[in-house]
C-alpha positions as CSV (number, residue, x, y, z in Angstrom):
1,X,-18.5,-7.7,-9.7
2,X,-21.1,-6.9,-7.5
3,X,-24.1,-9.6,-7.4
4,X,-27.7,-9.4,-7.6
5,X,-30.0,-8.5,-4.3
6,X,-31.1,-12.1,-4.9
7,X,-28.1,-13.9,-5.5
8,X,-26.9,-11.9,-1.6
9,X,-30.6,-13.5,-0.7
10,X,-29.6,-16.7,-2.1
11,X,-26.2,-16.9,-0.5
12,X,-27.1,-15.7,2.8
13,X,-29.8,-18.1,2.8
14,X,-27.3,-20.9,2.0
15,X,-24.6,-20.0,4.6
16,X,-27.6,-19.8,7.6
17,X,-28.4,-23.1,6.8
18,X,-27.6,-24.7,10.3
19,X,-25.5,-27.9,10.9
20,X,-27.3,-31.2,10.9
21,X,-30.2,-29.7,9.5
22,X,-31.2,-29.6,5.3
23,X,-33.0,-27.1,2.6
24,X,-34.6,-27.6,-0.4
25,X,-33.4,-25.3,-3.8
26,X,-37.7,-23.9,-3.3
27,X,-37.4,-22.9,0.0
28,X,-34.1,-21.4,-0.3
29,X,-35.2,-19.5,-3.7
30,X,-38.8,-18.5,-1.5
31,X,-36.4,-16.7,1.5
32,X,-34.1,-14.9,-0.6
33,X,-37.3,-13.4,-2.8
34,X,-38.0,-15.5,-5.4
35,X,-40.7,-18.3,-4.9
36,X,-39.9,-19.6,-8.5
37,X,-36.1,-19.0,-8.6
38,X,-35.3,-22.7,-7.5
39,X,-33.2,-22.6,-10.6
40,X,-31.0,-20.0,-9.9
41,X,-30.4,-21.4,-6.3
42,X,-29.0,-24.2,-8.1
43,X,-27.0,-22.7,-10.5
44,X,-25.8,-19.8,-7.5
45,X,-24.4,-23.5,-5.8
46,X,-22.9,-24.9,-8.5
47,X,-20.9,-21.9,-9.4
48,X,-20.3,-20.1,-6.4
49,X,-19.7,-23.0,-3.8
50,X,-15.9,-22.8,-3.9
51,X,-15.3,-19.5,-4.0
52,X,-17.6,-18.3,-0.6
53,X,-17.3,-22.0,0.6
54,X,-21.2,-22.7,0.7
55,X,-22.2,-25.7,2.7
56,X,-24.0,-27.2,-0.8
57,X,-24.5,-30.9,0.7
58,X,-27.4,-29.3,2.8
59,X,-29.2,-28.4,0.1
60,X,-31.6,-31.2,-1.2
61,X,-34.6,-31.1,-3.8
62,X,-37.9,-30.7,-2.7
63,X,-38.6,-34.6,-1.9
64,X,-35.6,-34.6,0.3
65,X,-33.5,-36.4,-2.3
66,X,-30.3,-35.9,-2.8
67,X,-30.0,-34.0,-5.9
68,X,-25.9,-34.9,-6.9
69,X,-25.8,-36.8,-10.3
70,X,-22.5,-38.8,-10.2
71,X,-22.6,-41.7,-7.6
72,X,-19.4,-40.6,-5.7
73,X,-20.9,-37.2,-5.2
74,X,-23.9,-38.6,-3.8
75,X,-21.7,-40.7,-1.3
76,X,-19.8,-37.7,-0.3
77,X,-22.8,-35.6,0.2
78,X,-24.4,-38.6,2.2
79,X,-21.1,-38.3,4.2
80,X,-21.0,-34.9,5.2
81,X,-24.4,-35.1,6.1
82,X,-23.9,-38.3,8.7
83,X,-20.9,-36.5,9.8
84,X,-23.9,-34.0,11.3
85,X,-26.1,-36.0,12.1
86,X,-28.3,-36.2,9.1
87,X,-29.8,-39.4,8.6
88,X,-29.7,-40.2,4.8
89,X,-31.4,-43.8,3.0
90,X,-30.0,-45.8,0.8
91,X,-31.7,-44.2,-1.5
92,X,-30.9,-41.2,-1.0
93,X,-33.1,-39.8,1.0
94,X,-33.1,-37.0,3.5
95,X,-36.5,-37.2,5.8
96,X,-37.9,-33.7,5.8
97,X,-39.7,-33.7,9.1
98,X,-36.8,-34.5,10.9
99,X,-34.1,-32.4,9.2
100,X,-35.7,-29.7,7.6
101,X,-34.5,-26.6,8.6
102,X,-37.0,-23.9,10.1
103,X,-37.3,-20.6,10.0
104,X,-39.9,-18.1,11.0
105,X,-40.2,-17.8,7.3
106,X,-40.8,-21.0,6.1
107,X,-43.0,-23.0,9.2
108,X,-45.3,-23.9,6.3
109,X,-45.8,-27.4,4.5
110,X,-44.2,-28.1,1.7
């Protein structure tokens, strides 16, 4: 079944995502056409991830957090991120002016 123009968006979005660099679910939702689809980015990772192998541990919320609920998730996300360089805190935290990915599209402030 054939997806939406901005679930394409979405996904495209996702797999351009460079190594050792991070997104936010806004930003992503903002460069596939849909400021406010945030939610949709999320639910487009959490549904499609295995099947077109998204990278979905780049993808963080818009405070750099990691967004994964269950602790070991959030262990393995901080993993694959170190494993590219991606600092991540104890807490969690990714710091957006280091690792945030740019684009032409998105050189603005979040």
């Amino acid at each position: 079944m054939p997806h939406s123009e901005f679930t394409e968006n979405i996904l495209n979005a996702i797999r351009s995502i460079p190594e050792g660099k991070v997104c936010t679910y806004g930003l992503i939702a903002r460069l596939a056409g849909n400021p406010r689809g945030a939610r949709q980015v999320s639910w487009t990772l959490h549904s499609m991830t295995m099947k077109y192998d998204l990278p979905w541990y780049r993808v963080v919320n818009s405070k750099g957090t990691l967004s994964v609920t269950e602790p070991d998730g959030k262990e393995y996300q901080k993993h694959l991120l170190g494993q590219e360089g991606v600092e991540v805190s104890d807490n969690y935290e990714v710091d957006l002016d280091n690792y945030l990915w740019k684009t032409n599209n998105n050189n603005y402030h979040l």
